[in-house]
C-alpha positions in Angstrom: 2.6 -14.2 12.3 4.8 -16.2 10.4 7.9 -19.0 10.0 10.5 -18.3 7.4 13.0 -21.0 6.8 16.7 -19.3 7.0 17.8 -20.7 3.2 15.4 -18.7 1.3 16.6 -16.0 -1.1 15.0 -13.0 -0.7 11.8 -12.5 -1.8 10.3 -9.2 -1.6 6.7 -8.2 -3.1 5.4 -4.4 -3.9 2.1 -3.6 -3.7 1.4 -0.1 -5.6 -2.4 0.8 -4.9 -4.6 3.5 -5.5 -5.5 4.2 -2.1 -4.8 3.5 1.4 -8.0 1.3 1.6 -7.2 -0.8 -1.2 -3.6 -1.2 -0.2 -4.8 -2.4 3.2 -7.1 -5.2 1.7 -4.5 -6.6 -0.6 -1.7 -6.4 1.5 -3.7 -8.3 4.3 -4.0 -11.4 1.6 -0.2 -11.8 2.0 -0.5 -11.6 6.0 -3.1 -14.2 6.0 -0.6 -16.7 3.8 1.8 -16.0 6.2 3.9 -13.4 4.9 5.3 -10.6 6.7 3.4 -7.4 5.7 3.6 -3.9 6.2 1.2 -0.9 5.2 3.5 1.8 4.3 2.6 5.9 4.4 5.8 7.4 3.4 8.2 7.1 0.6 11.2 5.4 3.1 10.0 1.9 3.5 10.8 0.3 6.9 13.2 -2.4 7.3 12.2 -5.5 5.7 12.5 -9.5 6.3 13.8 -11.1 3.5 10.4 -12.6 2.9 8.2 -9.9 2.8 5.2 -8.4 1.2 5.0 -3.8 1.4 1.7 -2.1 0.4 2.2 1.7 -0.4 -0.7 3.8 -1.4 -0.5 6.6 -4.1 -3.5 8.2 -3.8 -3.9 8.5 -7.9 -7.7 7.0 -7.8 -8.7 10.7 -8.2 -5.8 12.1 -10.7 -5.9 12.8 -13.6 -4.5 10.3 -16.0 -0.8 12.4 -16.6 -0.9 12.7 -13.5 -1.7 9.1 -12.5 1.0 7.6 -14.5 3.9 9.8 -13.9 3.3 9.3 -10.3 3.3 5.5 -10.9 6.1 5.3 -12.9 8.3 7.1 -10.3 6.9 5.0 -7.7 7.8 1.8 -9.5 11.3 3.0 -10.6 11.7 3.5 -6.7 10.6 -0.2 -6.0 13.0 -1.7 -8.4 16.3 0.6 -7.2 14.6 -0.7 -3.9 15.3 -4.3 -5.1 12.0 -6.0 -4.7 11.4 -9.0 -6.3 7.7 -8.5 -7.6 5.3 -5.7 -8.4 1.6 -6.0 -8.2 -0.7 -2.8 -9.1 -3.9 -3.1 -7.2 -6.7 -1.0 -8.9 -9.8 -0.7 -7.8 -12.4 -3.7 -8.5 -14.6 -1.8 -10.6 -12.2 -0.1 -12.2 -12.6 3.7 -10.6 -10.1 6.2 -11.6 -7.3 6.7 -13.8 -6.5 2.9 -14.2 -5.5 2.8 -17.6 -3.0 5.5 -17.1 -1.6 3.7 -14.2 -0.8 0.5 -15.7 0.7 3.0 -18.7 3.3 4.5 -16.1 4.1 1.4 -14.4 4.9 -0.4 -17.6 7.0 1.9 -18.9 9.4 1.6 -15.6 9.4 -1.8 -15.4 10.4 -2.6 -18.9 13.5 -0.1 -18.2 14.5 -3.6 -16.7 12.2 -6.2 -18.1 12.4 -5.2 -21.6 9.9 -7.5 -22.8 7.2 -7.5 -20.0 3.7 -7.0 -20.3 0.7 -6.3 -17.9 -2.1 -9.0 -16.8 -4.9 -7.2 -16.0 -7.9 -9.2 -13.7 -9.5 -6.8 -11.6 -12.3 -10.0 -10.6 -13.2 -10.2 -7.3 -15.6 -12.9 -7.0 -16.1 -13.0 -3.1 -17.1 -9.6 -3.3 -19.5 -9.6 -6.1 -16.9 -8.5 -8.8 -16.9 -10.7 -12.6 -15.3 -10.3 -15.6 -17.0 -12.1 -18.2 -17.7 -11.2 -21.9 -15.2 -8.8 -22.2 -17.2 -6.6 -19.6 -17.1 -5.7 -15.4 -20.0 -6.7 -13.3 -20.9 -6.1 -9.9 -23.0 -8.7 -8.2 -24.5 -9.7 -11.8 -25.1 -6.2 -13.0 -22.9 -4.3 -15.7 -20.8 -1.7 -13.8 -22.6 1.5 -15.5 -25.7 0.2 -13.9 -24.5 -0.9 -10.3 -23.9 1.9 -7.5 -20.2 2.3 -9.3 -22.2 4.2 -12.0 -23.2 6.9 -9.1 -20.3 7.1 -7.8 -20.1 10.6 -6.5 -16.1 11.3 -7.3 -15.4 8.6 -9.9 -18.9 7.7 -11.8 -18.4 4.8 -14.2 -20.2 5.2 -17.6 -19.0 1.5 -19.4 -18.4 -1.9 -18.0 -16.1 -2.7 -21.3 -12.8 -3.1 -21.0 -12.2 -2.1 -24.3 -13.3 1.6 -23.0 -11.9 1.2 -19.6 -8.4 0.1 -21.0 -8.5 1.2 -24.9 -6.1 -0.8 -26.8 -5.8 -4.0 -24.1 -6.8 -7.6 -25.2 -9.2 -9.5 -23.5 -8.9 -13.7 -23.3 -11.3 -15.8 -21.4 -10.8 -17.6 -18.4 -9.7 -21.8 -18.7 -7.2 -24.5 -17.6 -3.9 -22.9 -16.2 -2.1 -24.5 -20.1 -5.1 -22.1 -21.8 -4.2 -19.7 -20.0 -0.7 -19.9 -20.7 -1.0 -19.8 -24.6 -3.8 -17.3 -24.4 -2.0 -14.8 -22.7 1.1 -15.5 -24.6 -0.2 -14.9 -27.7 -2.4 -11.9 -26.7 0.7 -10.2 -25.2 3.1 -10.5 -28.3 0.3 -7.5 -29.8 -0.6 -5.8 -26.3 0.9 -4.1 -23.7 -2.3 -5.2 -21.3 -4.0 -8.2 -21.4 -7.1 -8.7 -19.5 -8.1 -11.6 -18.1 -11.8 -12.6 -17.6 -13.1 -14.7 -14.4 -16.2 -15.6 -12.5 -15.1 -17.6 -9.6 -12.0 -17.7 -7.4 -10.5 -21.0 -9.5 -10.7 -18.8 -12.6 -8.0 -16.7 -10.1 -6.2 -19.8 -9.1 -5.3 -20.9 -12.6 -3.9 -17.4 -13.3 -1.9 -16.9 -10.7 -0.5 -19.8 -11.6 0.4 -18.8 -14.7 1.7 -15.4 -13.6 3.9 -17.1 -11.3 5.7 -19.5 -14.0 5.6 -15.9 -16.4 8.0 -14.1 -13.5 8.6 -10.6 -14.0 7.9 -10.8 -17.9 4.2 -10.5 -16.1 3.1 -7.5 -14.9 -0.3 -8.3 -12.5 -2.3 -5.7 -11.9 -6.2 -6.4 -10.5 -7.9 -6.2 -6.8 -7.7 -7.6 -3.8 -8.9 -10.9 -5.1 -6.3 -12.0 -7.3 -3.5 -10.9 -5.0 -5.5 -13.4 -2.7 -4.4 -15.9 -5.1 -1.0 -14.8 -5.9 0.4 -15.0 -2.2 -0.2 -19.0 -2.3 1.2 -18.6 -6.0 4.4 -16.8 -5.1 4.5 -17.9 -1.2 8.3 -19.9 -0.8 8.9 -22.8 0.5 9.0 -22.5 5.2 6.6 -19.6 4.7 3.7 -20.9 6.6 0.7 -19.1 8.6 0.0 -18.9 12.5 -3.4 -18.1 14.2 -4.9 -15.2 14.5 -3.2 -13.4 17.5 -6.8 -12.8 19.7 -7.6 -9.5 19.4 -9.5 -8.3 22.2 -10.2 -4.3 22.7 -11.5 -3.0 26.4 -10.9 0.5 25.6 -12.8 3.4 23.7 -13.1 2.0 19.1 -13.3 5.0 17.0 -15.5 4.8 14.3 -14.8 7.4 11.8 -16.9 7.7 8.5 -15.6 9.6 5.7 -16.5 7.4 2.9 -19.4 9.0 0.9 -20.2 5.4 -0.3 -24.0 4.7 0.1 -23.2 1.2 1.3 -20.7 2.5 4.4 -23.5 5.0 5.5 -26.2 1.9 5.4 -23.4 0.4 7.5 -23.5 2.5 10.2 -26.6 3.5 10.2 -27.1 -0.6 11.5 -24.5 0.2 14.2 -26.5 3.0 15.1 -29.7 1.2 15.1 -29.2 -1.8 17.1 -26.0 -1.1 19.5 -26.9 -0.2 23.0 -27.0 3.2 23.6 -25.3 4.1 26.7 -21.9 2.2 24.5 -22.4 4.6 22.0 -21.7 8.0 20.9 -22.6 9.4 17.8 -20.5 13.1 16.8 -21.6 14.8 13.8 -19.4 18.0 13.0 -20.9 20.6 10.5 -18.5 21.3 7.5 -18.0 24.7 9.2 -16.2 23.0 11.9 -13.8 21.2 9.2 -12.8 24.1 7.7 -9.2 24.1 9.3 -7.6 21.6 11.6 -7.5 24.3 14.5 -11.7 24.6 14.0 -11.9 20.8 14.1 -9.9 20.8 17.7 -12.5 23.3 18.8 -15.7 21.8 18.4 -13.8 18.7 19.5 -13.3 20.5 22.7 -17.3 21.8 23.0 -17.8 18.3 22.5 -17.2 17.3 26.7 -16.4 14.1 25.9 -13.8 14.0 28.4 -15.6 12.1 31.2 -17.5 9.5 29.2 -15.5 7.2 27.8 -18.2 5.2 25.1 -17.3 1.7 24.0 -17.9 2.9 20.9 -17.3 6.5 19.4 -18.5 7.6 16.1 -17.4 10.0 14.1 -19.8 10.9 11.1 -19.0 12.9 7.8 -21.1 16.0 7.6 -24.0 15.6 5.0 -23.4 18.7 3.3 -20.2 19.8 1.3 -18.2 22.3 0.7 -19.4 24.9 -1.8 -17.1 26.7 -3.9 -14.6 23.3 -4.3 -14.5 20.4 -6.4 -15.8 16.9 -4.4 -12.3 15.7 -4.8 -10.9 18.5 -3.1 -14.1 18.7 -0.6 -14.0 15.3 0.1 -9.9 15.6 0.8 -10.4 18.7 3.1 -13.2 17.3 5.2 -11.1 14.0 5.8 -8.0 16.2 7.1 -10.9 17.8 9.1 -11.6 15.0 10.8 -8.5 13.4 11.2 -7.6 16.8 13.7 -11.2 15.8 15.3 -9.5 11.9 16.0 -6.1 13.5 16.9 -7.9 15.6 19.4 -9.7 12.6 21.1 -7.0 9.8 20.9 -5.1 12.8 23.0 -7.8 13.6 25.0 -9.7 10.5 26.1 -7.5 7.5 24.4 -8.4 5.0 21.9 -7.6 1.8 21.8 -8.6 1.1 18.1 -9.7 3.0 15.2 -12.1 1.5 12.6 -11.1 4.1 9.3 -14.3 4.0 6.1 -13.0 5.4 3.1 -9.6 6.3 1.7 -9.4 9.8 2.3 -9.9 9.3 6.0 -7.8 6.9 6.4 -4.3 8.3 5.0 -5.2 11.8 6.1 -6.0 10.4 9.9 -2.7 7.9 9.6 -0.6 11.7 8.9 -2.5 13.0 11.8 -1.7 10.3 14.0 2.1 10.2 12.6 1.8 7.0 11.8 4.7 5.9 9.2 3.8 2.4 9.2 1.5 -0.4 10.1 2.3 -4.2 10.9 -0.6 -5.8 9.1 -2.2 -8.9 11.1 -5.5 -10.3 9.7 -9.0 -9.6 7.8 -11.5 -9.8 10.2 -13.9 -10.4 7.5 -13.1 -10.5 3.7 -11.4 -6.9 2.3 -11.4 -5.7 6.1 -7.7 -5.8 7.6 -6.9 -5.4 10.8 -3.7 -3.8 11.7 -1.3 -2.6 14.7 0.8 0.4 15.3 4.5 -1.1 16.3 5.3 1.2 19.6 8.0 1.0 21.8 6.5 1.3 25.1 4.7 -2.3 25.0 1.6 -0.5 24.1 -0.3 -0.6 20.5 -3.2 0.9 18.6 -5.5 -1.2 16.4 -6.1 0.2 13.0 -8.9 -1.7 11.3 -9.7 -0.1 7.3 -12.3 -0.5 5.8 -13.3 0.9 1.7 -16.8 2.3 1.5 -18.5 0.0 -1.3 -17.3 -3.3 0.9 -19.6 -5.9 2.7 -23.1 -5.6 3.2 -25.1 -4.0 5.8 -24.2 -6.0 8.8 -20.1 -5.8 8.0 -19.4 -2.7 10.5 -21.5 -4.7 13.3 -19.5 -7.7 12.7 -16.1 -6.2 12.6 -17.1 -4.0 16.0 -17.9 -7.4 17.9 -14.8 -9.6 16.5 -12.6 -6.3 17.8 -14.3 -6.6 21.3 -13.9 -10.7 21.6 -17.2 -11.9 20.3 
């Protein structure tokens, strides 16, 4: 995927996300400026060019915020003894979870060595609907409390101010990389977070910029977008991108749906709709059958899929939940429910490539699968990466993730085609 001059020192960027979703779709920013980039599921990280970028997830979207941070700060303490060069925190565009407590815990590691650091905050994603802009978070023009954020069944958002999401930060406006400069010079003397406000991807530009001429005084934190930004920012000299490597799947794609995200199920629901039927199979477990991962192999086996091979399999979360749990806990056991159900049918009938909706699904399904790490190749479409399993035989599995809220309604139809050649 890349071309690395041999007289670079080594350069080696951390991505601590949330989730396995979001580490995907930042991570993938770095592969597409031509960095070598790795999705990583354990705590040993694989062998690493010396010009690298290594996205971890640490599940803390759902924590709570003790919680969030001491895992955080462990995790970042382990990054430096690790000897990378840079740390990015991705959070979640509209600011879901225990944010504030995460960008606590990872401060407080890295000024163990950067005494006088400081975190840049710019969660903006403006390809994907996500401002900053008068000291508040916006979602396709509306305030976060109002969008579907505000609903959100595990992590509902009740402010779109980031002087509630992040109590005690600063917030400067957006301007010429020199405003920026001062602005977030001056703001950081008095704050340990400094937020950053932006509307368009130049806003995103002119900080990373600045971040990159800060070094590891600045601690970025933000989504998808800004990391976007920050691999041309922090790319070396000789680090240069190739082509797409032509992706074409003849085999059985898994779909499997765990995200409760209104916008995945309107997503598949359009697969379902206009795909031709006799490629498609659509499997709907009850939560009964989830309830252990030796239940989810049976009703896998009742399921006589053997024989039929589908171009297209899907795998659809149940519609009801678990009683008697939490929907963090609910939505956790269902997705390791599942993940048996894929295990069972990658053995059974082979895959060829998996297309994984929602966080919980995908980690849990990766552990199923055994899966320690993946070489990251490409977005298909933007905050959708595509991804291999390395394998020894010759052979690989393609591992395309996918977070609920992304893309509109066509997104799932477009990344199935671009996976089969079209």
């Amino acid at each position: 995927m890349s071309s690395i001059s041999g007289d670079e020192k080594p350069l080696r960027i951390a991505i601590l996300a949330d989730d396995m979703t979001g580490a995907g779709d930042t991570v993938v920013q770095f592969a597409e400026r031509g960095w070598p980039s790795y999705l990583q599921r354990t705590d040993d990280p694989p062998p690493l060019p010396k010009v690298s970028a290594l996205a971890r997830s640490l599940n803390t979207r759902a924590l709570p915020g003790h919680a969030a941070a001491s895992l955080t700060e462990a995790a970042t303490k382990g990054m430096l003894e690790a000897g990378i060069s840079r740390l990015y925190l991705k959070v979640d565009s509209t600011m879901r979870g225990s944010v504030a407590a995460q960008l606590k815990g990872a401060l407080h590691a890295w000024r163990e060595v950067y005494p006088e650091s400081f975190v840049v905050l710019c969660p903006a994603y403006p390809a994907m609907g996500r401002t900053i802009d008068r000291g508040r978070l916006f979602v396709n023009g509306v305030a976060l409390e109002d969008s579907p954020a505000g609903t959100d069944p595990v992590t509902p958002m009740r402010t779109s101010l980031f002087g509630e999401l992040v109590p005690g930060c600063a917030v400067v406006p957006s301007g010429t990389a020199a405003e920026l400069s001062r602005t977030i010079r001056a703001a950081a003397r008095t704050h340990d977070v400094v937020v950053v406000e932006a509307a368009e991807e130049s806003a995103l530009d002119a900080l990373s910029e600045v971040i990159a001429r800060l070094g590891p005084e600045a601690l970025p934190a933000g989504s998808a977008g800004l990391a976007l930004a920050l691999a041309k920012a922090w790319r070396p000299r000789g680090c240069s991108a190739e082509e797409n490597p032509g992706i074409k799947v003849n085999g059985t794609i898994l779909v499997l749906r765990t995200s409760a995200n209104e916008v995945s199920r309107r997503q598949l629901s359009r697969v379902i709709e206009c795909w031709r039927t006799e490629d498609l199979l659509t499997l709907v477990p009850e939560t009964s059958d989830l309830s252990s991962g030796k239940s989810a192999r049976d009703w896998m086996g009742r399921q006589r899929i053997a024989g039929s091979k589908p171009r297209i399999l899907v795998l659809e979360v149940p519609g009801e939940r678990i009683e008697s749990e939490s929907l963090v806990e609910a939505s956790q056991r269902i997705a390791r429910g599942m993940a048996s159900a894929v295990k069972a049918i990658v053995a059974g009938i082979g895959v060829e490539a998996l297309v994984l909706i929602g966080g919980d699904g995908v980690d849990a399904t990766l552990a199923a699968l055994d899966v320690k790490t993946l070489r990251v190749i490409c977005n298909i479409v933007e905050g959708v990466p595509v991804s291999e399993v390395p394998g020894d035989s010759g052979r690989r599995m393609i591992v395309v993730t996918k977070a609920g809220g992304f893309g509109d309604e066509n997104t799932l139809m477009t990344v199935l085609k671009w996976l089969q050649g079209h």
